[in-house]
N, C-alpha and C positions, 0 to 999 in steps of 0.2 A: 504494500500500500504506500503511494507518494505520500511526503510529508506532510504536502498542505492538506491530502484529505483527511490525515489524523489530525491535523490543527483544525480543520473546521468539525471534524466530529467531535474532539476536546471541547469545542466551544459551544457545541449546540448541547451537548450532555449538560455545562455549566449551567447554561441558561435552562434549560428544562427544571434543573434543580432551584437557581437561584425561585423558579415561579412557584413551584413544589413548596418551599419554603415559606415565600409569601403567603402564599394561599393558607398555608399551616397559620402563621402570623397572626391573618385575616380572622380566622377560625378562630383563636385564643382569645382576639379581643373582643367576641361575640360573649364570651364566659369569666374573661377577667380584665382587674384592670391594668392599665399598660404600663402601671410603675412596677409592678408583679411578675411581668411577663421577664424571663431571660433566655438567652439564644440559645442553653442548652435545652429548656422544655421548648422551645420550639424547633430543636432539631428533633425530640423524642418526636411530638404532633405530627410530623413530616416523614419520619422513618427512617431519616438522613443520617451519618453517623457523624459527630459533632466536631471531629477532625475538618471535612470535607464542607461543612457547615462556614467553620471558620477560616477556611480556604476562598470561600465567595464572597460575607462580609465579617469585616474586620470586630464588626464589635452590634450589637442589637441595635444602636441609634441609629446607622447606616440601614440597615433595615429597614427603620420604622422611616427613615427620610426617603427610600426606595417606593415601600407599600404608599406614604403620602400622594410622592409624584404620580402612581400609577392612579390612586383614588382619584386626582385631582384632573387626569385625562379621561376618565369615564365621568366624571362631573361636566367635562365640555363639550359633551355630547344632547345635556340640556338644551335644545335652543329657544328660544323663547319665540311665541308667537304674538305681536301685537296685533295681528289682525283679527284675533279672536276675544279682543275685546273693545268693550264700549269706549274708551277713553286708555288715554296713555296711563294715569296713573292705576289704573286697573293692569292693564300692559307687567308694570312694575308688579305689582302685589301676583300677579299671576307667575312669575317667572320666581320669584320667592316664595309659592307655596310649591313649586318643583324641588327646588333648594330641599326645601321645612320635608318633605316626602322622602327623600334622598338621605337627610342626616337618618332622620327617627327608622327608619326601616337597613340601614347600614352602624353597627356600634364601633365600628372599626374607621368607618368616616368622622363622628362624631366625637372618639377619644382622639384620633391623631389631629383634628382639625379645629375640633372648638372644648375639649377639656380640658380637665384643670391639670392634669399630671405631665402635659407633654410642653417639652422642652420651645423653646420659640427657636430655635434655628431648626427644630423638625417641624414646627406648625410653619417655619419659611419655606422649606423643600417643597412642604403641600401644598405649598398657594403659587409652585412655582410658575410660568407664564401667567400670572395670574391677568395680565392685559386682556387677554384675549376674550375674560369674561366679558371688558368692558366694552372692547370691540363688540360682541356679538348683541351684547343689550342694546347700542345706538343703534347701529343695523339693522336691528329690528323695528325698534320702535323710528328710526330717519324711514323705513321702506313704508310704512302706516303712518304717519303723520308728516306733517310739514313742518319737521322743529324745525329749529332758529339755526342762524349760525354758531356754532361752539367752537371755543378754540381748547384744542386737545380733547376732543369729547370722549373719546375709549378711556381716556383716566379718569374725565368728571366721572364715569359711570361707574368704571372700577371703583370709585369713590364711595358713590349711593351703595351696592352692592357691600363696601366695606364695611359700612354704617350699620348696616341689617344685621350684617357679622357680629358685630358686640351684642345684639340685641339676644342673637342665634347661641351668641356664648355661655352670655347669665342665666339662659335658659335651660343649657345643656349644665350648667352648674348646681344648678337649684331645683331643676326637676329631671333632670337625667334624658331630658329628650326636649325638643320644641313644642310647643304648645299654639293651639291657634290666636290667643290674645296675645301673645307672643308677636307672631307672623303680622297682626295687624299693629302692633308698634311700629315692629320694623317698618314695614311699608310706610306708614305718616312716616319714620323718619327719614326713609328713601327718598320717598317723594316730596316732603318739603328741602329738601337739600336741592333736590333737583329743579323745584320751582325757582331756584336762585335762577335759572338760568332757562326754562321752559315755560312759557304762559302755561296760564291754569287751565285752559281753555285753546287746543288747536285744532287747525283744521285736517281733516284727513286725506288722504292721497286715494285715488279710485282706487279700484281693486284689479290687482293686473287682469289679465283676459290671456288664457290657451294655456 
């Protein structure tokens, strides 16, 4: 066998594992919490032997900033629809009850992303491109409405989307999951942030046609 094909079979056996692992990860923080959690019980979880473990990541935070990122790319698979609602600040409230659905039905979203035990340079790994939420929320809501001009509007929104995050946190703090008066805080908070810079009242854009 040429070398490079044992170097690519080396490396797809790695990656099979390094996902083996996550998934074990993912699994654990369904059942505990993630100050608890060490890379050895999640190599037992995985069936991996703890050598070979520590041969892929150096140490469990590397982990948990791996499983983040991955969380954080199935989160951007969200898109928001503002055409399916009456008004843009609905728009908003709607693409934060995807969010509020996403944390409470994932425990392993909700410890690495808005709990209280995880490290902030792992809650950074998860939030990494984090732009692109904000891109996708103007996107939507510029292709259904006629906002205004913004200058750097994928940040303002990353912004608003920020704001709901605190809101999303003290929640996952104090009741162990988001709550619906929860979701409607956030929202008035999103969306008065947003009215800094969106009348309260725009006009809509036809509805494309084919």
């Amino acid at each position: 066998m040429k070398a490079g094909s044992v170097k690519k079979k080396t490396q797809a056996r790695g990656r099979a594992r390094r996902d083996i692992l996550l998934t074990a990860a993912r699994a654990l923080l369904d059942r505990q919490p993630i100050d608890k959690i060490t890379l050895p019980m999640i190599s037992e979880e995985a069936n991996i032997p703890a050598s070979s473990t520590y041969n892929l990541f150096q140490d469990v935070h590397e982990l948990w900033c791996e499983l983040g990122r991955n969380i954080s790319d199935e989160m951007a698979v969200i898109v928001p629809d503002a055409s399916a609602s009456d008004c843009w600040q609905a728009s908003i409230r709607s693409y934060l009850s995807a969010f509020m659905e996403f944390f409470n039905t994932d425990a392993a979203a909700r410890q690495l992303m808005l709990g209280p035990a995880t490290s902030l340079d792992i809650r950074m790994a998860a939030c990494h491109d984090d732009l692109r939420f904000g891109t996708l929320l103007y996107k939507s809501l510029n292709a259904a409405y006629h906002l205004p001009e913004i200058n750097n509007p994928e940040q303002v929104f990353l912004w608003a989307i920020s704001i709901a995050d605190v809101f999303f946190t003290h929640a996952v703090i104090e009741n162990g999951r988001i709550t619906p008066p929860v979701l409607e805080e956030a929202g008035l908070a999103a969306t008065a942030y947003l009215e800094k810079y969106i009348p309260t009242i725009v006009k809509r854009r036809p509805p494309m046609i084919g």
